[in-house]
N, C-alpha and C positions, 0 to 999 in steps of 0.2 A: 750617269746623269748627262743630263744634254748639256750644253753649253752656258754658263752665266756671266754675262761680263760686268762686275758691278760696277757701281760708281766710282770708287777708288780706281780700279783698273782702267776704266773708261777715261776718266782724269788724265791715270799715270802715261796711259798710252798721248791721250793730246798734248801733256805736257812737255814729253820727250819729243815728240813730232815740233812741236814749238821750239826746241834748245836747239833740236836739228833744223829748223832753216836759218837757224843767225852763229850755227857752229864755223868756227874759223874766224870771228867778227875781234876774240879778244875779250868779249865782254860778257863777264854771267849775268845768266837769267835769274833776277831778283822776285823772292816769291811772291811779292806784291802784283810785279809786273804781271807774270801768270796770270795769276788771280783776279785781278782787271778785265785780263785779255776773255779768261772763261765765264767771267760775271760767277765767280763761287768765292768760297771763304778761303781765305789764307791760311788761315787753322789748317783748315782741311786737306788743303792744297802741301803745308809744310808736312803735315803727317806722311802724306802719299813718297813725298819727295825724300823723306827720312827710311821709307824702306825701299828705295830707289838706290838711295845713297849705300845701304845696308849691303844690296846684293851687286854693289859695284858696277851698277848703269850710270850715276848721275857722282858725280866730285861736288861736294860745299865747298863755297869759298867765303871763309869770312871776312868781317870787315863792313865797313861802311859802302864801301863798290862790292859790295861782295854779291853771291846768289848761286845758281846751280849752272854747273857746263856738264855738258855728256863727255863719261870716262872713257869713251872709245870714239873713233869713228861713226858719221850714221851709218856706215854701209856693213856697221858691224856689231848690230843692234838689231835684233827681232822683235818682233810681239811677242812670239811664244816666251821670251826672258821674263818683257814687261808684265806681261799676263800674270805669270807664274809664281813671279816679286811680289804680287800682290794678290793674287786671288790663288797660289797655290796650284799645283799640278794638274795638267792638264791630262786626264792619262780615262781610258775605260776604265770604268770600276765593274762591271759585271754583277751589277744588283739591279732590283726594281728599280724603275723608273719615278715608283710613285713613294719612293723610300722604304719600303714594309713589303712582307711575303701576302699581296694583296691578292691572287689566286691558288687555285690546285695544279697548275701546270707543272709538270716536271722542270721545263724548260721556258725560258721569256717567250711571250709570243712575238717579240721584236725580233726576237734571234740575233742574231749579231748586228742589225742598225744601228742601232747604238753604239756600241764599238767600232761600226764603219765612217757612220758620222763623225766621231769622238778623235777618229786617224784621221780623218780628212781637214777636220780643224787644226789641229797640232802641225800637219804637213804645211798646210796656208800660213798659217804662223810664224813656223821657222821661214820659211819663203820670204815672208812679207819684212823687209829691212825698213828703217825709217827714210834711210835714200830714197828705197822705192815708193815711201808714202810721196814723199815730198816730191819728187821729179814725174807724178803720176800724169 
């Protein structure tokens, strides 16, 4: 399958790009504050951040000053992490395109695009740190 980035992932990725410009400040990022910042629901927003937290990108801090801080460095944080925290593996799967055995071909008529595309995303991903978003 080609590429999908939902909207959780879409979020998760801007929100960590968010923690990463004000990391080092001392202060977490409260999930209101986010949520303002994106014009979306805080619901929604604490969902994404709860399996942020889950696969060890993002530390909660509780409390009344409490909110989310990035559990690493941004220079040590990729998208392909954030992606994958939430939308799951990024990897060729090697089926139709259109989900179902939708011709007679032996073989895809794509032939490996798809799994070239599929490399080439995953390669830009690990690549892409949130330092390098932010210092773009």
């Amino acid at each position: 399958m080609f590429l999908k980035i939902s909207d959780a992932a879409n979020l998760g990725i801007h929100a960590l790009v968010y923690m990463a410009e004000r990391h080092g400040q001392g202060k977490p990022v409260a999930t209101a504050e986010a949520a303002e910042a994106f014009k979306v629901s805080a619901n929604h927003l604490s969902k994404v951040l709860q399996r942020l937290t889950r696969a060890g990108l993002v530390k909660s801090i509780r409390g009344p000053r409490g909110g989310f801080v990035l559990a690493r460095d941004p220079d040590r944080i990729n998208l392909h992490e954030i992606y994958e925290a939430i939308d799951g593996e990024i990897a060729a799967h090697h089926r139709c395109v259109l989900g179902k055995k939708a011709c007679s071909y032996k073989e895809c008529v794509f032939g490996s695009l798809v799994d070239d595309i599929q490399q080439k995303v995953s390669t830009q991903f690990l690549a892409s740190t949130l330092d390098k978003l932010i210092h773009r």
